[in-house]
Backbone as CSV, one residue per row, in Angstrom:
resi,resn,N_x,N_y,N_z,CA_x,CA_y,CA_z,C_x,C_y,C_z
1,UNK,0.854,-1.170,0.000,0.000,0.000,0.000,0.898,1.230,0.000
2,UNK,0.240,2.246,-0.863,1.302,3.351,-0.852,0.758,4.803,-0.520
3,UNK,0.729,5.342,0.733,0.374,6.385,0.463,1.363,7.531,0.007
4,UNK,-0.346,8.318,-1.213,0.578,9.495,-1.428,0.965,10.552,-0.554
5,UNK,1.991,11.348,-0.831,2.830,12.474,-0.565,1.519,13.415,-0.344
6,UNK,1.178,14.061,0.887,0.526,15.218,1.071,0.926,16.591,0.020
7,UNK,-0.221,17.055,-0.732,0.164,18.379,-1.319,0.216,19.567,-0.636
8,UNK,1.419,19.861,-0.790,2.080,21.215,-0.611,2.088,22.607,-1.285
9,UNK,1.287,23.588,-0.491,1.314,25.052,-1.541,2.127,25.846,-1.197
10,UNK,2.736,26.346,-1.739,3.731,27.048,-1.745,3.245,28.741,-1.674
11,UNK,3.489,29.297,-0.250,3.145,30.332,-0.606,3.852,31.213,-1.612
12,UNK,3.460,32.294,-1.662,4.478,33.652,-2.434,4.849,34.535,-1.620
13,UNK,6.281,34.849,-1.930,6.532,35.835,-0.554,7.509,36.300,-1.426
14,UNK,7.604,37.682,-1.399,8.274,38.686,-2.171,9.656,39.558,-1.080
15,UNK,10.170,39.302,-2.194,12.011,39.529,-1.663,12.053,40.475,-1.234
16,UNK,12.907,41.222,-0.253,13.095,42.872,0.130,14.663,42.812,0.973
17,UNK,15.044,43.939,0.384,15.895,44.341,0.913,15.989,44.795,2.302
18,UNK,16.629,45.315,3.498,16.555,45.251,5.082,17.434,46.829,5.350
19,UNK,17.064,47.485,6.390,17.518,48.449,7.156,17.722,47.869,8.873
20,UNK,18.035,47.967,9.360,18.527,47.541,10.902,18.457,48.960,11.392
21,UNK,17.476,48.664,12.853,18.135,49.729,13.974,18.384,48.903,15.059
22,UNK,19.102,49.085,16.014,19.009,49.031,17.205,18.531,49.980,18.313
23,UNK,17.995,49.812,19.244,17.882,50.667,20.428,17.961,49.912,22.046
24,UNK,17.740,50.464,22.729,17.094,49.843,24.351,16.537,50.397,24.369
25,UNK,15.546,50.093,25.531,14.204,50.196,26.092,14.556,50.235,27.534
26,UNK,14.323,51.264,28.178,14.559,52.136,29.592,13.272,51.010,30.747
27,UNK,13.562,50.943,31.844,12.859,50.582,32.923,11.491,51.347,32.917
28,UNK,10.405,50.932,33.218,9.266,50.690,32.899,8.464,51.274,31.508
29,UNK,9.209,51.119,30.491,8.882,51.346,28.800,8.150,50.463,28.635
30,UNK,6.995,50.792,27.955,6.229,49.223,27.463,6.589,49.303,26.327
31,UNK,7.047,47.713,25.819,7.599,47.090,24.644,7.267,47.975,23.725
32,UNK,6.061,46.856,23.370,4.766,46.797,21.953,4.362,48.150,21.756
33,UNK,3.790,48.872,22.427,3.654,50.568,22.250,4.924,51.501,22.130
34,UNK,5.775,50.955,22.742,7.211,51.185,22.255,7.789,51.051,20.736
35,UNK,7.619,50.372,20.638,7.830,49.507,18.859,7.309,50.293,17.876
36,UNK,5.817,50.264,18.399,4.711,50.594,17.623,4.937,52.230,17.110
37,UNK,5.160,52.730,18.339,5.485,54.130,18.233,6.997,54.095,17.181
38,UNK,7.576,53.602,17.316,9.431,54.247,16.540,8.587,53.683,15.408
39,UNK,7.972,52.245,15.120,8.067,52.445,13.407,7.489,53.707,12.892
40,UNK,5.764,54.206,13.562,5.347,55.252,13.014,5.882,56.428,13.078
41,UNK,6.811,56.735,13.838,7.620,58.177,13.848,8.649,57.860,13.033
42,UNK,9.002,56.910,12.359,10.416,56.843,11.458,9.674,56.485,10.384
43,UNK,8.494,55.992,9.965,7.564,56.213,8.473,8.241,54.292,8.243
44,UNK,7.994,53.563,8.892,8.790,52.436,8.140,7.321,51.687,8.177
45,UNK,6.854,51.299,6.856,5.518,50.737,6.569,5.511,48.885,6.569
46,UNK,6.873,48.536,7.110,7.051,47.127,7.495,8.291,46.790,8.307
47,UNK,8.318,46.245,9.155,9.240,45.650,10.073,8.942,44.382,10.607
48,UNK,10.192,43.814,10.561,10.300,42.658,11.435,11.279,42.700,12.558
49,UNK,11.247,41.777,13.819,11.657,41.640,15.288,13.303,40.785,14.821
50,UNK,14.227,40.899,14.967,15.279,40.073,14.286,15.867,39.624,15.758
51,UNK,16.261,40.181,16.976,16.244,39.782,18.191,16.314,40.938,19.435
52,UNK,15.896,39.769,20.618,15.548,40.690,21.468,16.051,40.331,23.260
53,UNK,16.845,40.649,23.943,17.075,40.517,25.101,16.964,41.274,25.848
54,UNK,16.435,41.217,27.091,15.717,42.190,27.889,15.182,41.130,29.510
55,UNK,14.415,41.963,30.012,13.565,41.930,31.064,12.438,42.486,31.702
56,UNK,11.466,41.744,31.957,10.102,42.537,32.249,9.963,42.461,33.738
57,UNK,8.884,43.401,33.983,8.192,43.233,35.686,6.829,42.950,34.902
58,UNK,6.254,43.518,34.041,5.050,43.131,33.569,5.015,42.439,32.485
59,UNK,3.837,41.027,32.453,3.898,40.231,31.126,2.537,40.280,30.799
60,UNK,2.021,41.237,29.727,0.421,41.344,28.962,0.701,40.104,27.956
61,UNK,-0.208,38.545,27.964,0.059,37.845,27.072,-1.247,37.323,26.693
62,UNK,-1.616,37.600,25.422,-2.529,35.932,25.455,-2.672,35.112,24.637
63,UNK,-2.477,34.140,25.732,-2.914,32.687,25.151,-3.341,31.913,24.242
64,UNK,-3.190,30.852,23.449,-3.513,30.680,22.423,-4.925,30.310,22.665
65,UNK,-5.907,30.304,21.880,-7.484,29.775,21.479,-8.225,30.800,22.772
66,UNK,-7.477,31.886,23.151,-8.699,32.649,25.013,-8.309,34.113,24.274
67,UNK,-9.716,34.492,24.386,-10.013,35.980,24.231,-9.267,37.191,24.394
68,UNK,-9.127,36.809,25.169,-8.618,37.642,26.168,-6.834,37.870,26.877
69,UNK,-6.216,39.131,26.910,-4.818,38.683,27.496,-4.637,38.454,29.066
70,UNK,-3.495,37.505,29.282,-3.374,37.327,31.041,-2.205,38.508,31.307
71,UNK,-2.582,39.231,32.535,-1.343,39.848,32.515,-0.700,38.943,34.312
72,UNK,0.466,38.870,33.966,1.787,38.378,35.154,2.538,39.190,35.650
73,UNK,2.782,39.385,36.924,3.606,40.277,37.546,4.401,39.547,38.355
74,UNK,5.880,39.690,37.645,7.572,39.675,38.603,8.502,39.787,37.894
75,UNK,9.446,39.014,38.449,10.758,39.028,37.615,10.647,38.279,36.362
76,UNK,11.260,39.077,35.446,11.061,37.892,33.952,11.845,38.337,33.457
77,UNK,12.616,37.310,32.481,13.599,37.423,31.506,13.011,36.593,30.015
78,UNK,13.480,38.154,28.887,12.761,37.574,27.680,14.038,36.857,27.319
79,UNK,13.311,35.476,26.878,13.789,34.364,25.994,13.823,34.725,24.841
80,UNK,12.829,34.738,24.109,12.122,34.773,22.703,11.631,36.192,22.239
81,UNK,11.634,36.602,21.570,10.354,37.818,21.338,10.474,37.991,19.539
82,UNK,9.756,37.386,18.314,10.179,37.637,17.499,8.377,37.987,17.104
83,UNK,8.516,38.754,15.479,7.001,39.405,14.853,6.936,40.128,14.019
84,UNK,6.112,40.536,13.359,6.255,41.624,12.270,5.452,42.883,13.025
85,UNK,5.778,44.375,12.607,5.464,45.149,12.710,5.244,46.303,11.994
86,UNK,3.694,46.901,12.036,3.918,48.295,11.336,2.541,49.080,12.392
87,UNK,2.811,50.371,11.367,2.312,51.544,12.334,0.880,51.345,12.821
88,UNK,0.114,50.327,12.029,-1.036,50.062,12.370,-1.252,49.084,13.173
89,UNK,-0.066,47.961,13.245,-0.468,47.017,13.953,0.251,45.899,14.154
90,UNK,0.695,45.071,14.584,1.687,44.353,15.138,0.872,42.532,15.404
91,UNK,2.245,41.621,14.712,1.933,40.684,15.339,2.924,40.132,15.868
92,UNK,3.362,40.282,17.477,4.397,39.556,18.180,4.439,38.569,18.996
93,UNK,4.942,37.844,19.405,4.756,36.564,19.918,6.395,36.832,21.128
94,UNK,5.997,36.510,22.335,6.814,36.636,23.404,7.073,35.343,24.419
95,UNK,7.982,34.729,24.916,8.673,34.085,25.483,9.612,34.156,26.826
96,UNK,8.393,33.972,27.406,9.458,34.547,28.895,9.924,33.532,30.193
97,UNK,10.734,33.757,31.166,10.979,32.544,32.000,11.076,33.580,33.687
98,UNK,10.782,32.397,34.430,10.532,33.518,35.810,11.530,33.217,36.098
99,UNK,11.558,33.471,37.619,12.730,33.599,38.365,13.284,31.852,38.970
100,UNK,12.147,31.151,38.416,12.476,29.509,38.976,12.938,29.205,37.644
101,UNK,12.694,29.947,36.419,13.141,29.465,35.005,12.592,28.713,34.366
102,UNK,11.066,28.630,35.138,9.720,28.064,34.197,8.551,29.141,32.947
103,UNK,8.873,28.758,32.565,8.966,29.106,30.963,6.838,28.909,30.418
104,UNK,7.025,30.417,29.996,5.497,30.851,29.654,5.416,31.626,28.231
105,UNK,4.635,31.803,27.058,4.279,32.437,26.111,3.300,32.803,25.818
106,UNK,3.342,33.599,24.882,2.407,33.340,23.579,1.875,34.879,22.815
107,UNK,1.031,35.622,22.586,0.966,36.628,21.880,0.758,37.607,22.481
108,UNK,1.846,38.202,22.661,2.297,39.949,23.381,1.878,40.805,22.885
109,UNK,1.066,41.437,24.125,-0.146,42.754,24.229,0.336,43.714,24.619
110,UNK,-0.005,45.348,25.025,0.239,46.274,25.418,0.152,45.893,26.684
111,UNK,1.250,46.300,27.906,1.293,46.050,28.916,2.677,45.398,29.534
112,UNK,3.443,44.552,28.525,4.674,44.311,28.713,5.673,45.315,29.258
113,UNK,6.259,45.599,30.844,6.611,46.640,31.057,8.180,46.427,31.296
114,UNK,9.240,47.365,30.739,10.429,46.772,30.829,10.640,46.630,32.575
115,UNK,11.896,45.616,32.794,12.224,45.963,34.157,13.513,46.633,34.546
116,UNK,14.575,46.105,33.422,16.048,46.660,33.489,16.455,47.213,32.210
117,UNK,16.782,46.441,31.373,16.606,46.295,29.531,16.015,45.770,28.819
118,UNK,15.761,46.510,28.207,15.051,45.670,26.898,15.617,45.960,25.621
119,UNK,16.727,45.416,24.527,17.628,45.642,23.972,17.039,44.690,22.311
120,UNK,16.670,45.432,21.524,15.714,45.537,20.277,16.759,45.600,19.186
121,UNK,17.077,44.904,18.153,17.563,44.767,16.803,16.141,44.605,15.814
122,UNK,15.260,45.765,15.055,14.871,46.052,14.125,14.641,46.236,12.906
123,UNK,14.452,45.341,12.243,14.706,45.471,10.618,13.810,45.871,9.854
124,UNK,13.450,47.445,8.960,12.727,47.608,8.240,13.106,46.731,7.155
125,UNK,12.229,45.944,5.963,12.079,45.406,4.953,11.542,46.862,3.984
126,UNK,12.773,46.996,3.339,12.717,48.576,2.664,11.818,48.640,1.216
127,UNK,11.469,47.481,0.924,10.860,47.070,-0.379,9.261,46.342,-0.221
128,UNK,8.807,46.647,1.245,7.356,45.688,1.620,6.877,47.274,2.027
129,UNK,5.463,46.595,1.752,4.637,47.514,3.288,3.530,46.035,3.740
130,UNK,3.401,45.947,4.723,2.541,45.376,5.509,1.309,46.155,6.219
131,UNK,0.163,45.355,5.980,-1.242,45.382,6.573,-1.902,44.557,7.088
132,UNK,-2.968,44.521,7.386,-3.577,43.842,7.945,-5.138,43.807,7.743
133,UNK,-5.451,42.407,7.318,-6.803,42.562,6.446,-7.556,41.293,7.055
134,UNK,-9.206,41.065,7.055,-9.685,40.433,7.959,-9.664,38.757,7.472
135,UNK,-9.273,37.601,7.570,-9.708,36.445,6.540,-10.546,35.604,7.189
136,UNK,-11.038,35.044,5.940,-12.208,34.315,6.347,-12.115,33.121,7.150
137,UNK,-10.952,32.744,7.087,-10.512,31.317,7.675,-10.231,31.053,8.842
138,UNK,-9.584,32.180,9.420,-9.151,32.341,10.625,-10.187,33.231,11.605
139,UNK,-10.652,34.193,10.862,-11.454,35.206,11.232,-10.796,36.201,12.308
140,UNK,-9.362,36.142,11.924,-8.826,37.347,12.096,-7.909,38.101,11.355
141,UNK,-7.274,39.790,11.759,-7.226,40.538,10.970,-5.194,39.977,10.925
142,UNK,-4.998,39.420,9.732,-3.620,38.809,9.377,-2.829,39.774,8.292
143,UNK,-1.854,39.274,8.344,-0.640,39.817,7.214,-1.133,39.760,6.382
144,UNK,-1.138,41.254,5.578,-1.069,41.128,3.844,0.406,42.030,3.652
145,UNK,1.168,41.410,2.540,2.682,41.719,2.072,2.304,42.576,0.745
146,UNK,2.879,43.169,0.757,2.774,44.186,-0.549,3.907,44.660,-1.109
147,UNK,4.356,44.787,-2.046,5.861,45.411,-2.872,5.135,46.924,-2.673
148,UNK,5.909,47.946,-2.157,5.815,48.951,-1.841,5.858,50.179,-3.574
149,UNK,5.436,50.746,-3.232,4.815,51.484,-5.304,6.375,52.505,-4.928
């Protein structure tokens, strides 16, 4: 008996060239409104998260398949934090570990508050703009990629 090979679609994803910033993020800065704010004051109509080390006192997260975000309060150190970003809207995904070094995620909300650093490598994609449009499948508002005019 042979089964066939599952079909595979291939999305399309269009090439772009990259700009880098770096910055930190000062003791009680929130991230995501942080972010949110430099792309729209620097006009960059797509970004992605390339890496991120830091520390929170506050963790706004939520959960996968729940409405709603949990927020956590203590010591935390970001693991993970990678996403795309633009001036309208952001999708980031965060990774954090407490002070026993048990380990929590998932999709980072306004509220993430730094605690010591929070140390951001930024890459505009100089040839995209990114949006966000509603789909039917998911029934939420996801990435649309665009070659910039």
């Amino acid at each position: 008996m042979t089964d066939a090979a599952p079909t595979i679609i291939v999305p399309e994803a269009i090439p772009s060239g990259g700009r880098f910033f770096a910055m930190r993020l000062k003791p009680g800065e929130d991230v995501l409104d942080t972010l949110q704010a430099f792309v729209a004051a620097n006009n960059l109509p797509a970004a992605a998260i390339v890496t991120v080390v830091g520390s929170l006192t506050h963790a706004m997260i939520r959960y996968a398949a729940r409405p709603v975000g949990a927020l956590r309060e203590g010591l935390f150190e970001i693991v993970s934090m990678i996403g795309t970003v633009e001036a309208a809207g952001a999708h980031v995904h965060i990774s954090c570990s407490d002070e026993n070094g048990d380990m929590f995620g998932g999709h980072m909300l306004s509220g993430c508050l730094v605690r010591t650093t929070c140390e951001i490598v930024l890459m505009e994609l100089t040839d995209l703009t990114f949006g966000r449009e509603p789909c039917p499948i998911s029934t939420w508002d996801e990435l649309v990629v665009r070659r910039r005019a």
